[in-house]
C-alpha positions in Angstrom: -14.2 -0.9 14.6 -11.8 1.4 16.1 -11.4 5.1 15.3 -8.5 6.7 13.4 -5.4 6.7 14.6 -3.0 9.7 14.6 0.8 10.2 13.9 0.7 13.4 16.2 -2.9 14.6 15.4 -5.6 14.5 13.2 -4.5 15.9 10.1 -1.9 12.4 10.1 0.2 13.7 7.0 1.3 16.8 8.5 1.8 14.6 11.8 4.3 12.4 9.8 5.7 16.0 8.1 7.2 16.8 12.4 8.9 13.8 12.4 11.2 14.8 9.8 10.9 18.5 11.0 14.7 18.8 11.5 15.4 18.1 8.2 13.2 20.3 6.5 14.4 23.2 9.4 17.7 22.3 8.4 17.2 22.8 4.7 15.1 26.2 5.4 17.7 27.2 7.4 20.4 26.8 4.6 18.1 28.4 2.1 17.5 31.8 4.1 21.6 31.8 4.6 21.8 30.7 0.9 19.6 34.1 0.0 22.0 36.4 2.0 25.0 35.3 0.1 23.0 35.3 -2.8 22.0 39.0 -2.4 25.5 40.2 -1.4 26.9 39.0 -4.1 26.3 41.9 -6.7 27.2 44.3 -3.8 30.7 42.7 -3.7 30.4 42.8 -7.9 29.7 46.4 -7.3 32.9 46.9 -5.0 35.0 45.5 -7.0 34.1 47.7 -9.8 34.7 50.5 -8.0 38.0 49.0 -6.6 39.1 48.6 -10.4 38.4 51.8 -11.4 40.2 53.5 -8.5 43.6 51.3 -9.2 42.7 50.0 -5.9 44.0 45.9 -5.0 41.1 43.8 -6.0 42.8 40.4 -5.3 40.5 40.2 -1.9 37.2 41.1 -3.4 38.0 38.3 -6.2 38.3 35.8 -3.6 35.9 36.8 -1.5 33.0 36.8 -4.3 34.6 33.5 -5.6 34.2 32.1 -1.9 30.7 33.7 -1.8 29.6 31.8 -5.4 30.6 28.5 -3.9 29.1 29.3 -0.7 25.9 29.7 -2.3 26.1 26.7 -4.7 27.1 24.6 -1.6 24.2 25.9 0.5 21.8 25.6 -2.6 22.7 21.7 -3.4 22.8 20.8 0.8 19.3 23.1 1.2 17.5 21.0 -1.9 19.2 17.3 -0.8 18.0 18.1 2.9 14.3 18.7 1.3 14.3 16.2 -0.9 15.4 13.5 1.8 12.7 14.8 4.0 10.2 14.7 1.6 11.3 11.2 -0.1 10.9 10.2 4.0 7.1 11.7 4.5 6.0 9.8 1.4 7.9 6.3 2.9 6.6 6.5 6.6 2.8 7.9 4.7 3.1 4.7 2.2 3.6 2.3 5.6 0.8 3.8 7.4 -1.6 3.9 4.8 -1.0 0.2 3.8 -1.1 -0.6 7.5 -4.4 1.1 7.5 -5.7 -0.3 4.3 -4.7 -4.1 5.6 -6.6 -3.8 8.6 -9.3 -2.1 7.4 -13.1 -2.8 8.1 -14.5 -4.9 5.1 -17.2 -3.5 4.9 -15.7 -0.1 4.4 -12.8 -1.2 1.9 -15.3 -2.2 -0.4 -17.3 0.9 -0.1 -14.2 2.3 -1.9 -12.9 2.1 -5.4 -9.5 0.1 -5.5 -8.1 2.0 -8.3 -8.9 5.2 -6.4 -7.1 3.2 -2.8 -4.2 2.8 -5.5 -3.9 6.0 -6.7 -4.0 7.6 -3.3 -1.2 5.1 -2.1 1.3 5.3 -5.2 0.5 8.4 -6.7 -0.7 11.3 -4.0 1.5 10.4 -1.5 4.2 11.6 -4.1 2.1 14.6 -4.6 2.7 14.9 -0.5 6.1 15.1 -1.2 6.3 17.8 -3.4 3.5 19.9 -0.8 5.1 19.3 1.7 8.6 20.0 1.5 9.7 21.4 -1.9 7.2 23.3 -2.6 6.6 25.2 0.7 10.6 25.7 0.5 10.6 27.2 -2.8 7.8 29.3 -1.9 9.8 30.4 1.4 13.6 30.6 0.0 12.5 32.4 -3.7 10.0 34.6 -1.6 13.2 36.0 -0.2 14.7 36.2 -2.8 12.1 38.1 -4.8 11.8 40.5 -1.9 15.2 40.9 -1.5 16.1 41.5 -5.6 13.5 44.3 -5.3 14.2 46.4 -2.5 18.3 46.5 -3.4 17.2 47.1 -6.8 14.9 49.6 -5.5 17.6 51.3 -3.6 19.8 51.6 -6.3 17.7 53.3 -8.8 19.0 52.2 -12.2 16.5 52.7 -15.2 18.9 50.6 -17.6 18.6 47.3 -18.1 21.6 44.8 -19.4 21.4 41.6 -21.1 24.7 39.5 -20.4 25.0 36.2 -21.3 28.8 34.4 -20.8 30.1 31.4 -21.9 29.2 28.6 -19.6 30.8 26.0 -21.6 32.0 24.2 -18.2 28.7 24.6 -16.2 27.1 23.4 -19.0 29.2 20.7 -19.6 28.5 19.3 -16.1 24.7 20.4 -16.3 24.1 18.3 -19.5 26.7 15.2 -17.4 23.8 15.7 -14.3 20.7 15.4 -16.6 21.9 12.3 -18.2 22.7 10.7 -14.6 19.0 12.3 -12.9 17.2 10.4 -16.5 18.4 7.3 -15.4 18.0 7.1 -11.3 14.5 8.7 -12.3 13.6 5.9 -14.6 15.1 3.4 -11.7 12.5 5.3 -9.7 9.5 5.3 -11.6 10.1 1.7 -12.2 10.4 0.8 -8.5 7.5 3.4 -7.9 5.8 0.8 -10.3 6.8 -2.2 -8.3 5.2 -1.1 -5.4 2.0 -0.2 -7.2 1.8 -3.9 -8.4 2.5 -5.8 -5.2 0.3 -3.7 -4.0 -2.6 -4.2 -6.4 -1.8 -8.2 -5.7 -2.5 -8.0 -1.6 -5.6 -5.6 -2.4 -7.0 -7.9 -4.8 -6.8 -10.6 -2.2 -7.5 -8.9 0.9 -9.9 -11.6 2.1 -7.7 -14.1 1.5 -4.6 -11.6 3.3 -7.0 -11.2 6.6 -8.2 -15.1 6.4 -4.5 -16.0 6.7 -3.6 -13.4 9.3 -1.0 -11.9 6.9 -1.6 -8.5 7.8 2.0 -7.9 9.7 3.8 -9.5 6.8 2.2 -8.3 4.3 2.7 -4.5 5.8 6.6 -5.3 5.8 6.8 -6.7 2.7 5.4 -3.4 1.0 7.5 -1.6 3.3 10.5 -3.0 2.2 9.7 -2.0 -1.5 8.4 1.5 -0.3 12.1 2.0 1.2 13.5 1.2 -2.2 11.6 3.3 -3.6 12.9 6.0 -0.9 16.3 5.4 -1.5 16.2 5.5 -5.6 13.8 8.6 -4.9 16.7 10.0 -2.4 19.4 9.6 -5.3 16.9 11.3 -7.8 17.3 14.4 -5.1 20.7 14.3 -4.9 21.2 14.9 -8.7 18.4 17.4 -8.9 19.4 19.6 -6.2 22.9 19.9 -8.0 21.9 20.8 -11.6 20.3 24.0 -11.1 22.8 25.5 -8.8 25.4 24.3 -11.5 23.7 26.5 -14.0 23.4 29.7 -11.6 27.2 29.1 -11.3 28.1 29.4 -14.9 25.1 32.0 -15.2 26.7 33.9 -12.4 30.1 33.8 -13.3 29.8 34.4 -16.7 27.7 37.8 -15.9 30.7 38.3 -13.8 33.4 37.9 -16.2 31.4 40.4 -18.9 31.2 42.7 -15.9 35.0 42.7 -15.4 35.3 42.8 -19.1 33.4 46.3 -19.0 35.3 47.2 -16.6 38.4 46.9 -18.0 37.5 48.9 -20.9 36.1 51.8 -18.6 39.5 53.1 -17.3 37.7 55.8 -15.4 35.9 53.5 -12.5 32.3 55.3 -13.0 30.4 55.2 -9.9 27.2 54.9 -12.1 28.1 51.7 -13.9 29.4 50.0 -10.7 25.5 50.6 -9.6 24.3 50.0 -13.4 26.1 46.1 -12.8 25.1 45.9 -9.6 21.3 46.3 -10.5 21.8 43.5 -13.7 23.0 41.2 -11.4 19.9 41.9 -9.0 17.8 41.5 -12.0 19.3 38.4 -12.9 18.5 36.9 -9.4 15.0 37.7 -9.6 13.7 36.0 -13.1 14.4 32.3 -11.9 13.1 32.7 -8.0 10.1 34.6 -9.3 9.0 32.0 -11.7 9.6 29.1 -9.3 7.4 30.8 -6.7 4.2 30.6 -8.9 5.3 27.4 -9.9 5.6 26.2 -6.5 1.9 27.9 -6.0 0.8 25.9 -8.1 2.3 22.4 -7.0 1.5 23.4 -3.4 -1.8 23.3 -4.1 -2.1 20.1 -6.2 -0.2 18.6 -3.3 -2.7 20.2 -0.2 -5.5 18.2 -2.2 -3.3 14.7 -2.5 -2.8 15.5 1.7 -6.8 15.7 2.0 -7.3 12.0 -0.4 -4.2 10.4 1.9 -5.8 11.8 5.2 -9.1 10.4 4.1 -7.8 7.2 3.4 -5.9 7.1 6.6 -9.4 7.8 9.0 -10.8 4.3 6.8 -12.6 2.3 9.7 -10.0 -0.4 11.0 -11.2 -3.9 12.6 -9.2 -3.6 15.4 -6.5 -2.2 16.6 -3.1 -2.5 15.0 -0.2 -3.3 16.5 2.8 -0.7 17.0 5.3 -0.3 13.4 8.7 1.2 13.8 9.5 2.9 11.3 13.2 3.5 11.0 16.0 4.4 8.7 16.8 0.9 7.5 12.8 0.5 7.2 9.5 -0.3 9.1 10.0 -3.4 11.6 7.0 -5.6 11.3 5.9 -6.5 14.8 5.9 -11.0 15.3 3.1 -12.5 14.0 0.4 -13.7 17.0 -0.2 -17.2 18.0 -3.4 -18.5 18.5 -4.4 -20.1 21.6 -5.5 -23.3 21.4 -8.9 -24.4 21.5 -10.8 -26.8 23.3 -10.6 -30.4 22.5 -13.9 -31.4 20.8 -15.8 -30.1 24.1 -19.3 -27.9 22.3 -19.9 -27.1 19.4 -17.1 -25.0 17.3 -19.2 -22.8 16.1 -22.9 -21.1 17.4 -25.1 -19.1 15.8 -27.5 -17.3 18.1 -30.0 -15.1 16.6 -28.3 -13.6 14.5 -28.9 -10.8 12.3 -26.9 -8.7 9.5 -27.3 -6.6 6.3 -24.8 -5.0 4.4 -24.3 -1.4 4.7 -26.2 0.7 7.7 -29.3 1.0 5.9 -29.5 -2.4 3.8 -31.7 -4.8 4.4 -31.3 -8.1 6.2 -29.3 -10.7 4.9 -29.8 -12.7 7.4 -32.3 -12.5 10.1 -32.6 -14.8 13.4 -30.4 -17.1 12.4 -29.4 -20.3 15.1 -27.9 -23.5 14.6 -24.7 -24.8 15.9 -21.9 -26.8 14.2 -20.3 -29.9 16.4 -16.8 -29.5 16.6 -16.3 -32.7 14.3 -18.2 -33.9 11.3 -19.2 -31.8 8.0 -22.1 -29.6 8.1 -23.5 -28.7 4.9 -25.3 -25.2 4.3 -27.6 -25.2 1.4 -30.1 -23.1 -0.2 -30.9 -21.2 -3.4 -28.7 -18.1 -4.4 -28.9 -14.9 -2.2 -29.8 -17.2 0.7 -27.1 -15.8 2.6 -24.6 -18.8 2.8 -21.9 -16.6 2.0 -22.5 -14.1 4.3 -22.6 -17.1 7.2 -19.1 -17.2 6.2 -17.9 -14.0 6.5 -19.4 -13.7 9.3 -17.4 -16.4 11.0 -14.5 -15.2 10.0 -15.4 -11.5 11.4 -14.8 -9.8 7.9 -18.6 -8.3 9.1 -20.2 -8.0 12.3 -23.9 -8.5 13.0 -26.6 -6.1 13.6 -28.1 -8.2 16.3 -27.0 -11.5 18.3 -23.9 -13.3 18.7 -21.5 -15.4 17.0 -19.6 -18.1 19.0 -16.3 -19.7 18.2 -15.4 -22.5 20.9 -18.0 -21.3 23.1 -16.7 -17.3 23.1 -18.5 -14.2 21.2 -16.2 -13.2 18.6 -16.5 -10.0 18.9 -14.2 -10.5 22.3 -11.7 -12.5 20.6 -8.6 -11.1 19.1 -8.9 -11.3 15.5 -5.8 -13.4 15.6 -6.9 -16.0 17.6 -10.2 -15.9 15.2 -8.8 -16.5 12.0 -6.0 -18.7 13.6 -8.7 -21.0 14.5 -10.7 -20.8 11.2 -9.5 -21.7 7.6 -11.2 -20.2 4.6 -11.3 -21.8 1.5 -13.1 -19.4 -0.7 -15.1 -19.9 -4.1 -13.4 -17.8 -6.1 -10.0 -19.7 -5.0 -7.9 -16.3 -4.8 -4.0 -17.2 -5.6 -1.3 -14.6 -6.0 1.7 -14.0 -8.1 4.5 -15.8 -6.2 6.0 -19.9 -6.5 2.9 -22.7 -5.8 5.0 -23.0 -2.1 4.6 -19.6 -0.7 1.1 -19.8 -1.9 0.4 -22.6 0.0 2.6 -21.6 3.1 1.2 -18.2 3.0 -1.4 -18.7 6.4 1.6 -20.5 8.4 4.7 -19.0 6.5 7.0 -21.5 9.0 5.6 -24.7 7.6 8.3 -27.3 7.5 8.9 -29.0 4.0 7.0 -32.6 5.7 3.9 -30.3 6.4 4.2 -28.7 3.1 4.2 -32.0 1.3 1.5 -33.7 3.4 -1.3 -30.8 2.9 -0.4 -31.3 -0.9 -0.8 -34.6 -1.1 -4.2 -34.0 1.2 -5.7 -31.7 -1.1 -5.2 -34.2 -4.3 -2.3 -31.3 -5.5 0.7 -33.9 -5.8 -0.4 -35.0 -9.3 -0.3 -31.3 -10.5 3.2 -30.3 -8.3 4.4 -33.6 -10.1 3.9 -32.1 -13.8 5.1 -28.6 -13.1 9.0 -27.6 -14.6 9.7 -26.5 -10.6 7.7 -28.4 -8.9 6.6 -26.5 -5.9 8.9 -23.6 -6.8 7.2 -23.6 -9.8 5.8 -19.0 -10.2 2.5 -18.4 -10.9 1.0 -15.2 -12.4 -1.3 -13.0 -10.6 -4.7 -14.9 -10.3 -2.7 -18.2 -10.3 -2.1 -17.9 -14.4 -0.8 -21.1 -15.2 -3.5 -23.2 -13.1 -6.9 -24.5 -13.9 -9.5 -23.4 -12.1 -9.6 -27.1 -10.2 -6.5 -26.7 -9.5 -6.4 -23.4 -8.0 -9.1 -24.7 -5.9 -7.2 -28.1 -4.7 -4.3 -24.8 -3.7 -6.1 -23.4 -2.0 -7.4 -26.4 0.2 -3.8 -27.4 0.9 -3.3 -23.7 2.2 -5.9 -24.0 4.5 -4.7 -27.9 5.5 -1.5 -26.7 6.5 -3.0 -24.1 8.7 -4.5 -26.8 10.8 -7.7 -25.1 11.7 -10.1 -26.3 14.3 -13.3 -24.6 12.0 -12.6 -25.2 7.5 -14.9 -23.4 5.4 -15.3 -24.4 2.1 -17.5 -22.1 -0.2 -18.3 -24.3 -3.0 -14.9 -26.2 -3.0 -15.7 -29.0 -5.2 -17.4 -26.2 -7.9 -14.5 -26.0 -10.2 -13.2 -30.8 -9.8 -14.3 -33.0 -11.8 -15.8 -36.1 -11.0 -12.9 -38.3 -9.7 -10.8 -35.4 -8.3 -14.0 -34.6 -6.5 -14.2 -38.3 -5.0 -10.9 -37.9 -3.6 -11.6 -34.7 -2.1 -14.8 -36.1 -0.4 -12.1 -38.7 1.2 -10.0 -35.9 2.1 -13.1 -33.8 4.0 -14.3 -37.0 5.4 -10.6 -37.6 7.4 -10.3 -33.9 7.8 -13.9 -34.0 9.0 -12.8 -36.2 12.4 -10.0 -33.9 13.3 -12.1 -30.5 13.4 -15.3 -29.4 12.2 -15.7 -28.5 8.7 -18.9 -26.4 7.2 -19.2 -26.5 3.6 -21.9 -24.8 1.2 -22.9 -27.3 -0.9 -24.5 -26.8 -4.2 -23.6 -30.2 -5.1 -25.7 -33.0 -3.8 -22.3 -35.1 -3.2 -21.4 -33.0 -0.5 -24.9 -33.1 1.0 -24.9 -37.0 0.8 -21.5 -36.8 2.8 -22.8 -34.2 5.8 -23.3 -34.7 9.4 -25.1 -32.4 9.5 -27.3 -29.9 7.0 -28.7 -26.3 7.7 -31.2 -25.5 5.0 -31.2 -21.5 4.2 -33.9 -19.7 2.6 -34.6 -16.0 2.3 -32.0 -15.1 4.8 -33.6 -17.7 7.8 -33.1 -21.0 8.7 -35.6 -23.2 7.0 -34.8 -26.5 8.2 -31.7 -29.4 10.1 -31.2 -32.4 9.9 -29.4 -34.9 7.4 -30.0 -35.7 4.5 -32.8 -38.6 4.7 -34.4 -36.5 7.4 -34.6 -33.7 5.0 -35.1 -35.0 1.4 -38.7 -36.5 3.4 -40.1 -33.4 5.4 -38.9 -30.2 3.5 -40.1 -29.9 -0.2 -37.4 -26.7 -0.9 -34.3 -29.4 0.1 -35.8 -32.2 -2.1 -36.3 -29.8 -5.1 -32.7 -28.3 -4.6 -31.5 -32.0 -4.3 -33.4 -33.3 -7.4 -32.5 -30.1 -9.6 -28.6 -30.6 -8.9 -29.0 -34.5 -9.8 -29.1 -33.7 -13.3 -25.8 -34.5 -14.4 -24.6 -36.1 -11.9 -21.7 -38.6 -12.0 -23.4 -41.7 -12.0 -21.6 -42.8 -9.1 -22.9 -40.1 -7.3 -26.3 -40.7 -8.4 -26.0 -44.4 -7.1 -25.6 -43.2 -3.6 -28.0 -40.6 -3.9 -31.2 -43.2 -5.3 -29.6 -45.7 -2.3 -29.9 -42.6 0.0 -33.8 -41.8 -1.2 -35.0 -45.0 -1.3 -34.2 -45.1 2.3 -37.3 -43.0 2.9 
C-alpha cells in the first residue's frame, strides 16, 4: 500500500482550491472593486441632490451614477460567474481524484468503510466543497466590505432618521421572475445529472472486485469523469443564471430608491443640505440589510462546507494498492492514461501458481485465515480446492489476485512474488470468475468485453459459445446488445454465471478462478461446462473451489482445506481412500446428485 498522494499538500482539497486560484482572485478582485462603486454611489445620489437644489447642471451626475449602477451590476454578475466556475471546477477535479482514489483503493480498507457513507462524500460533500470554498468565503469577504463600509459612511454622516422607499421595479422584476424560471430548469438538469453520476457510481462500487479483476480501473476513472464534467458544465450554467438575478433586483431596488429620491427632490425647491445627507444615509442603509444577512448566511454554509473538506480529505488519504498512474485533468475533461499490457508469461514452464507458507487474516488484529499454507498449481490441468465453509478457499483467491496481501510468506505467479509484480501484469494474467457472478447495468456485450474492452466480434462470439451462453444470446430481443439492469436483472442466476465465464474466456488468462462456478447450472448446463473447463484446462491452469463432487471427479489435482491449513493433495481416488474429512465432504454432496454424476462417482470409488 502506498501513502496518500497530494494535489499540492496534505490538506488535497484546498490543493485542488490553487489550481483554480486565478479564478477565484479574479472574482475577489471584482467584488472589492464592485463594493467601491457600490459605496459611492449614494455619495453621487447625495451630489446630485445638492446639484438640483442649487439650479446647478445635473446631466453629468445622471450619467455618471447611471454608469456607476451598471458598473456594479456588471462587476456583481462577472464576480459571482467567476466563483461559481471556480467552484463548479474544485468539485469536478475533487470528484476525479476521489474516484481515482476509491478505484485503486486497498480492499481491505474499502470495505472497512460504509458505501453509502463513500457515496455521500463523493456526490454530495464535494458540492458542500463548493459552496466552502469559493462562494461562501467570497460572500464573507465582498459583504464584509460592504457591511464595514455602510457603517462608517453612515457613521460619518450622522443622520438619526430613517426612510423606507420602495419604487416600482416592474422591469427588474420582470426579468428577475424571467431568470428564476430559466435557473429552475438548468438546476433540475443539474440535480438530475448530479444523480447520474451518483448511480454509475454506486454500479462500479458495487463491483469493485470485479472492476480491479478486469483491470478497469483507468476506464472506469474516465468514464465517471466524463459524467462529472457534465455535471460541471450544467452546474456552470446554474451559476451563470444565479449570479444575474440578484444583481438584477439591486438594480430595480437601486433605481427605484433613486427615482423617489429625485422625486423628493423635486418637491424640495430649496436644495436642503440636510436631506441630501438624510438620502444619502437611506441609501447606505439600504446596502447594508442584504450584505449583512448574507454574511451570517455564508458563516454558516462555510462551516457546513469546512466539515464536507475534512470527510473528502479523509477519503482521499484511503490506503491505495499501488500507485496510480498520472490523470490530466483539463478543461474538456480528465484524460485517462492507456490501459497496461501484460507481459506474457512463460509457456507451461513451473507451476502457475505457488503457495509458500503463507499466512493471512483479515484486519491487523484478526486472526488467521489461513496459516502455513503450500501447494502449487501446474500451469495446466484443474485443481480443485475443497473444504467445509470458513476453510479459507475464498481468501486463496483473493489472495491471488492481490485484493489482500499476506501476513507472512509468499505468493508466486509464473515463478515471481506478486507483491513485485505490477498489478497490471497480475490480474492480466489471472481471470476471476466469482461466486456471486457480479454483472452491471450495461448491454450482455460490454459485460462480457469489459476485462479486454478491444475484443473483436470473432472473440466475442467464441467465449459465448465457450461458456454455454449462445443458447441464452439466441432468445434475447438484442441479442448481445440486449441491456441488463443493475445486478444483471433480466438473467438467471445460471446465466449470469455462464456471463461471467465468457468474460473471463475472452480475457485469455494463463491462471481462471472459478469460485463455485457450477453453484447456480443445472445438471446438463453443468456437463457442458465441465467440457468447457476440461479444453480450457489444457490451455492454462484453472483452480476451482468445488463444493460439487463433479468438479472434484474432473481435477488434476485437489488441495483439501481445513481450519485455514492444508489438510491433504492428491486426486481424487488418492483422497476419497486416506483422508476421512474428503470422503465425508464427497459422500455428503452425493446426495442429489445427477445420476450421471453419481455413475462416475460409484466407478471412481470402487476403484479403491
Amino acid at each position: 500500500m502506498t501513502t496518500p498522494p497530494t494535489a499540492d499538500r496534505p490538506g488535497t482539497i484546498w490543493g485542488l482550491a490553487r489550481r483554480h486560484r486565478l479564478l477565484l482572485a479574479g472574482g475577489l478582485l471584482l467584488g472589492i472593486v464592485g463594493v467601491g462603486s457600490t459605496l459611492v454611489q449614494p455619495v453621487i445620489v447625495s451630489d446630485l441632490i445638492e446639484a438640483a437644489g442649487a439650479g446647478d447642471p445635473v446631466a453629468g451626475i445622471i450619467v455618471l451614477l447611471g454608469a456607476l449602477l451598471l458598473a456594479d451590476a456588471v462587476l456583481s454578475a462577472t464576480q459571482g460567474y467567476l466563483i461559481g466556475k471556480a467552484g463548479e471546477n474544485i468539485v469536478r477535479d475533487s470528484r476525479v481524484l476521489l474516484t481515482g482514489r476509491v478505484l485503486r483503493a486497498d480492499l481491505a480498507a474499502f470495505q472497512a468503510r460504509r458505501q453509502g457513507d463513500v457515496h455521500t462524500r463523493l456526490v454530495s460533500d464535494t458540492s458542500l466543497v463548493k459552496i466552502a470554498l469559493s462562494q461562501s468565503l467570497a460572500q464573507i469577504a465582498v459583504n464584509g466590505l460592504v457591511v464595514i463600509g455602510c457603517v462608517v459612511m453612515m457613521a460619518w454622516i450622522d443622520v438619526w432618521l430613517l426612510l423606507l422607499a420602495l419604487g416600482c421595479i416592474g422591469v427588474a422584476s420582470t426579468l428577475s421572475l424571467w431568470l428564476a424560471r430559466r435557473l429552475r430548469v438548468v438546476a433540475l438538469r443539474n440535480r438530475e445529472e448530479t444523480g447520474e453520476f451518483g448511480a454509475d457510481l454506486h454500479r462500479v462500487l458495487s463491483a469493485l472486485t470485479t472492476v480491479k479483476a478486469a483491470r478497469a480501473e483507468e476506464r472506469e476513472q474516465a468514464g465517471i469523469g466524463r459524467l462529472a464534467e457534465r455535471v460541471r458544465r450544467s452546474g456552470v450554467r446554474v451559476s451563470a443564471y444565479a449570479s444575474v438575478l440578484t444583481p438584477a433586483m439591486n438594480v430595480g431596488l437601486q433605481a427605484s430608491l433613486a427615482a423617489v429620491v429625485g422625486a423628493g427632490m423635486a418637491r424640495v425647491a430649496t436644495g436642503s443640505l440636510g436631506l441630501a445627507d438624510f438620502t444619502a444615509f437611506v441609501m447606505y442603509l439600504f446596502y447594508l440589510v442584504s450584505p449583512l444577512v448574507l454574511v451570517f448566511m455564508s458563516i454558516a454554509a462555510y462551516q457546513q462546507g469546512r466539515a464536507a473538506i475534512q470527510r473528502v480529505d479523509e477519503l482521499v488519504g484511503i490506503p491505495q494498492e499501488d500507485d496510480p498512474p498520472a490523470v490530466a485533468i483539463s478543461a474538456s475533461g480528465p484524460a485517462a492514461a492507456p490501459e497496461p499490457v501484460p507481459a506474457p508469461g512463460p509457456a507451461g514452464v513451473g507451476p502457475a501458481v505457488e503457495f509458500r507458507q503463507v499466512a493471512f487474516g483479515y484486519g491487523e488484529e484478526g486472526r488467521d485465515v489461513l496459516a502455513e499454507v503450500s501447494f502449487t498449481v501446474p500451469a495446466r490441468g484443474l485443481t480443485a480446492l475443497v473444504g467445509p465453509s470458513g476453510a479459507g478457499k475464498t481468501t486463496v483467491f483473493q489472495l491471488i489476485e492481490r485484493f489482500y496481501r499476506p501476513r507472512r510468506g509468499s505468493v508466486l505467479l509464473d515463478g515471481r512474488d506478486i507483491a513485485a509484480l505490477p498489478l497490471a501484469r497480475v490480474r492480466g494474467r489471472v481471470g476471476y470468475v466469482q461466486q456471486d457472478s457480479p454483472v452491471m447495468r450495461g448491454t450482455l456485450r460490454e459485460n462480457i468485453a469489459y476485462a479486454a474492452p478491444d475484443a473483436t466480434e470473432a472473440e466475442i462470439r467464441d467465449a459465448v459459445e465457450l461458456a454455454g451462453l449462445a443458447p441464452v444470446v439466441a432468445q434475447l430481443p438484442d441479442g448481445l446488445d440486449t441491456v441488463l439492469g443493475d445486478q444483471g436483472t433480466g438473467l438467471s442466476g445460471g446465466q449470469r454465471q455462464r456471463l461471467c465465464i465468457a468474460r473471463v474466456l475472452l480475457q485469455k488468462p494463463a491462471v481462471m478462478l472459478l469460485d463455485e462456478a457450477t453453484s447456480h447450472l443445472d445438471s446438463d448446463t453443468e456437463a457442458a461446462l465441465r467440457e468447457v473447463l476440461d479444453r480450457v484446462s489444457r490451455r492454462c491452469a484453472v483452480i476451482a473451489i468445488a463444493h460439487r463432487i463433479s468438479t472434484v471427479v474432473d481435477a488434476d489435482h485437489i488441495v483439501v482445506l481445513d481450519a485455514g491449513r492444508v489438510r491433504d493433495r492428491g486426486t481424487h481416488a488418492e483422497l476419497y481412500e486416506r483422508d476421512e474429512l474428503y470422503r465425508r465432504l464427497a459422500a455428503t454432496q452425493l446426495s442429489g446428485r445427477p445420476a450421471a454424476v453419481a455413475g462416475r462417482q460409484d466407478a471412481a470409488a470402487g476403484l479403491q
